[in-house]
PAPASE-560178 format. One line per 2 residues: number of its first residue (from 1); their letters; for each residue x, y, z of N, C-alpha, C, O. Coordinates in pm, whole numbers, plus 50000, padded with zeros to 5 digits. Atoms other than C-alpha are relative to their C-alpha. Layout:
BEGIN
NUM	a	X Y Z X Y Z X Y Z X Y Z; ...;
This chain:
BEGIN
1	xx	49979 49864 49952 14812 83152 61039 50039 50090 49884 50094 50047 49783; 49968 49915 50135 14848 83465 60812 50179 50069 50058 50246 50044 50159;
3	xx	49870 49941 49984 15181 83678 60776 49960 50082 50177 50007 50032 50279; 49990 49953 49915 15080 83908 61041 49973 49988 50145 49974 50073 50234;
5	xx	50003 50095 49888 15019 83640 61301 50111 49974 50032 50147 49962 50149; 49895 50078 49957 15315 83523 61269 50135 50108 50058 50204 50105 50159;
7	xx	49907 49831 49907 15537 83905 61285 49957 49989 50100 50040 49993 50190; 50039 49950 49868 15313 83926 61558 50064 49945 50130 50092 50010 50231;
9	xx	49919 50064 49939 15481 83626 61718 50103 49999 50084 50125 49962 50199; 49845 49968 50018 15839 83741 61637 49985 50133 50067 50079 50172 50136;
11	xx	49997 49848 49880 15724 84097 61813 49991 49954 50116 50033 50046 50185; 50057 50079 49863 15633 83897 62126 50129 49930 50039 50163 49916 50157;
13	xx	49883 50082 49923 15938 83709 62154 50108 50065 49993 50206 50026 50057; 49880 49953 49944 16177 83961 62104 50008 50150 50080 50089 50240 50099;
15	xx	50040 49840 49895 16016 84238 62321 50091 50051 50089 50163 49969 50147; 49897 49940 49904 16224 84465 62529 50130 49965 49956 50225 49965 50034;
17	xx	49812 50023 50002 16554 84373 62344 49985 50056 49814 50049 50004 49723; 50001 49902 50111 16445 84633 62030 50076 50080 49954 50105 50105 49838;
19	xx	49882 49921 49999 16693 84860 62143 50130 49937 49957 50229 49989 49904; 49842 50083 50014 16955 84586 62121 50037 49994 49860 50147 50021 49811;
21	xx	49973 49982 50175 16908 84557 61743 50031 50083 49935 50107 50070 49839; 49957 49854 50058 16913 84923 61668 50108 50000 49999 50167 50013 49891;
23	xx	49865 49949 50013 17248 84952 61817 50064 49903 49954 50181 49943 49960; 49957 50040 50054 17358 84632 61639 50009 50055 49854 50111 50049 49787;
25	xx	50044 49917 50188 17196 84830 61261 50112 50089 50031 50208 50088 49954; 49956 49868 50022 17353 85154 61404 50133 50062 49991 50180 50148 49917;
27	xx	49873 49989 49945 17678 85133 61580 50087 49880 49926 50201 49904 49887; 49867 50118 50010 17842 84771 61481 49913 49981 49841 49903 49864 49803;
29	xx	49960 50069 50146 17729 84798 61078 49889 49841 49978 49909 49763 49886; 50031 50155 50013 17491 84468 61133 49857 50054 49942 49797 50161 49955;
31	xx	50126 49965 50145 17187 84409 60846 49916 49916 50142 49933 49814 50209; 50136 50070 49891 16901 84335 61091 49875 49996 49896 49820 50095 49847;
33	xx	50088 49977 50103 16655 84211 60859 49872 49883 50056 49922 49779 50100; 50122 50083 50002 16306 84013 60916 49952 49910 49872 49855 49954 49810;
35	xx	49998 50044 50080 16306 83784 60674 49869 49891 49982 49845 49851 50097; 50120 50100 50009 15980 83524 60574 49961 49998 49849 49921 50086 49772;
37	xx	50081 50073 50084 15889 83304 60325 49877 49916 50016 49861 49812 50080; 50104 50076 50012 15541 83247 60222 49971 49884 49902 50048 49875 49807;
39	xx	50003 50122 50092 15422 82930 60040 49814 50028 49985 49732 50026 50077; 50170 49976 49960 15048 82999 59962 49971 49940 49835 50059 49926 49750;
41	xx	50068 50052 50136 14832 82864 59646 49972 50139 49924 49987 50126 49802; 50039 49874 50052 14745 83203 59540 50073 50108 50022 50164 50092 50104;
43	xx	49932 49886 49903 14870 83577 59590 49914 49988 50099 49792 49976 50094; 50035 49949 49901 14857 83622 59924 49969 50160 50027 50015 50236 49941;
45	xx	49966 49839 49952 14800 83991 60086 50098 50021 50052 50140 49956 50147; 49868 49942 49936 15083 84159 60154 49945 50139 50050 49925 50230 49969;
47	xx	50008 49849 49922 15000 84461 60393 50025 50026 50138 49934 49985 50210; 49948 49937 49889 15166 84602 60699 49940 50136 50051 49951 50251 50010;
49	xx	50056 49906 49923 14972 84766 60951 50147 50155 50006 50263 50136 49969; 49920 49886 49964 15169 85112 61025 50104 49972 50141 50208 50032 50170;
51	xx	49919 50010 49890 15296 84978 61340 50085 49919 49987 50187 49923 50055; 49884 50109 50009 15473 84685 61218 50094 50101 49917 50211 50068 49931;
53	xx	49874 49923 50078 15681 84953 60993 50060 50065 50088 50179 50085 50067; 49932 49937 49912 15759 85126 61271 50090 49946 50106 50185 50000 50163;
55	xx	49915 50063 49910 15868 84857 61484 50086 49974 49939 50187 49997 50007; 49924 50032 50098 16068 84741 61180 50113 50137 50029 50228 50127 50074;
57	xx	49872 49877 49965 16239 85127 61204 50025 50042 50141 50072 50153 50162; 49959 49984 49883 16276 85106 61558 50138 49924 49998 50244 49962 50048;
59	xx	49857 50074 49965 16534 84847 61526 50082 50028 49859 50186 49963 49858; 49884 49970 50086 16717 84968 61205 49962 49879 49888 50049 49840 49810;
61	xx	49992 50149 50065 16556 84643 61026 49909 50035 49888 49824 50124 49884; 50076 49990 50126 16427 84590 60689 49917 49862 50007 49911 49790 50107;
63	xx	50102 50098 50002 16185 84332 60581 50009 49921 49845 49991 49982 49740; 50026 50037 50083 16201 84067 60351 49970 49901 49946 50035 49800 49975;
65	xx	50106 50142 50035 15953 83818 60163 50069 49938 49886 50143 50004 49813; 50001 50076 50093 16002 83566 59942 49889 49888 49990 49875 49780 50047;
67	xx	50116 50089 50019 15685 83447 59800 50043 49926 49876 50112 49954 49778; 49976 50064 50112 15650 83148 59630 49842 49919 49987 49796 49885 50096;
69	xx	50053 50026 50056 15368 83015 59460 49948 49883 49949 49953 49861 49828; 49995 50138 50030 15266 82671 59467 49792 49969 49924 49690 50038 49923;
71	xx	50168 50044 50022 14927 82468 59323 49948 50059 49832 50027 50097 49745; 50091 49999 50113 14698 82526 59035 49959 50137 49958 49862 50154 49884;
73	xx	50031 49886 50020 14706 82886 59024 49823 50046 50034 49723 50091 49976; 50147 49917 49952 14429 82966 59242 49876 49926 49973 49770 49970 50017;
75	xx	50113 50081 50096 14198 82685 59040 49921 49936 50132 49808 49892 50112; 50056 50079 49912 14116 82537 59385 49943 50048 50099 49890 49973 50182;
């Protein structure tokens, strides 16, 4: 599955409780963050449709990758 299969997932399972996060970011101070590490042989694409940024600023949440880089540099 690619990255945005898998957000897509994490949008699906925490539907209707969007609001709940905001007012955790807004009111109680809490880092609401989306966090994912990729493991891929190559660069992957990194690109976010417009709507995943928005759902991201619906709930006050940031986003963050940690790619890492495994294999033969792409040789395969």
């Amino acid at each position: 599955m690619d990255l945005e299969d898998h957000i897509d997932n994490i949008r699906n399972l925490i539907r209707g409780y969007e609001n709940n996060f905001k007012i955790m970011s807004d009111f109680y101070n809490c880092e609401v963050q989306l966090s994912c590490a990729i493991y891929y042989k190559r660069e992957p694409p990194l690109f976010f449709e417009k709507e995943i940024i928005a759902w991201l600023n619906s709930m006050g949440a940031s986003l963050d990758i940690d790619l890492y880089l495994s294999g033969d540099g792409g040789k395969t």
